[in-house]
N, C-alpha and C positions, 0 to 999 in steps of 0.2 A: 534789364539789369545785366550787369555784365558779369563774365563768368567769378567768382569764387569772391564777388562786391558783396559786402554787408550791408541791409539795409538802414540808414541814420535812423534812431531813435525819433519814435511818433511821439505826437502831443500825447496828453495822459486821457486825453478826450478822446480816444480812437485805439479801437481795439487793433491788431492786426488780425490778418484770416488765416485760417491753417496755412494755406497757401502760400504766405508769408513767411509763417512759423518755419515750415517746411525747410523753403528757401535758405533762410538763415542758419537754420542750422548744417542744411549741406555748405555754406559758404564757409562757417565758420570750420569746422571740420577737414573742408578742403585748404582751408587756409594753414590749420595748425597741421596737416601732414599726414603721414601714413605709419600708425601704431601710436598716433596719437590720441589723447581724449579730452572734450570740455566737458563743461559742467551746465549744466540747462539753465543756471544762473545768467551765463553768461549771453546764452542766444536772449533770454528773457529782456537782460538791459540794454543788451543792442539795439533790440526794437521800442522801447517805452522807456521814459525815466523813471517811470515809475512802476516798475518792472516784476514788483512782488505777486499783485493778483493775475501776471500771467504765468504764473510757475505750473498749474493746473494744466494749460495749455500747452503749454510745451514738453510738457510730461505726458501727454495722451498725443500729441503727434509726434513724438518721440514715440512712441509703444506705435503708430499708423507702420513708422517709416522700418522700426524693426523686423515686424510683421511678413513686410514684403521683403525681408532681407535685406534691404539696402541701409540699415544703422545696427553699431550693436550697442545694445544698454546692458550696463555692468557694474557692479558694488564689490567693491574689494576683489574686483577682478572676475567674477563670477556674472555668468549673465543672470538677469535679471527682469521682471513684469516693472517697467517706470511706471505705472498706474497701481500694484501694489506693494512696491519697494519702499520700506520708510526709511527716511534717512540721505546722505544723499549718492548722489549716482552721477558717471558717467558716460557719456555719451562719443561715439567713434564710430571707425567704417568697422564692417564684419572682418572676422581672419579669415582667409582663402583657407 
């Protein structure tokens, strides 16, 4: 894959793997810029048209990628656990 490529949208028959997950959302992030944020929404439909029952998934590697530092998750600007966050959140790189 090439660097900051979003992966096309899988059939609804195929899940993606974290690894995927991962991917897309550093693509996507990379893509929108620096002090910018998506929404988990969005990596979700990137990968599947059908994109609703991966929100679980991209919310818990979303919380992997935070972890390690390398994403930060936020709600009204505040960071925040994307596994017990209700409502929704953003997703961006860390502030230096």
């Amino acid at each position: 894959m090439q660097p900051h490529a979003v992966p096309r949208a899988m059939s609804d028959a195929s899940a993606p793997t974290d690894a995927e997950v991962a991917a897309c959302i550093r693509a996507l992030i990379a893509r929108r810029g620096p002090g910018k944020t998506i929404c988990p929404s969005e990596v979700a439909s990137a990968l599947r048209s059908d994109w609703r029952p991966l929100m679980p998934t991209v919310r818990s590697v979303a919380g992997e990628l935070a972890a390690s530092g390398e994403l930060a998750v936020t709600q009204q600007g505040r960071p925040v656990d994307p596994l017990r966050a209700r409502g929704p959140i953003r997703l961006g790189l860390p502030s230096d």
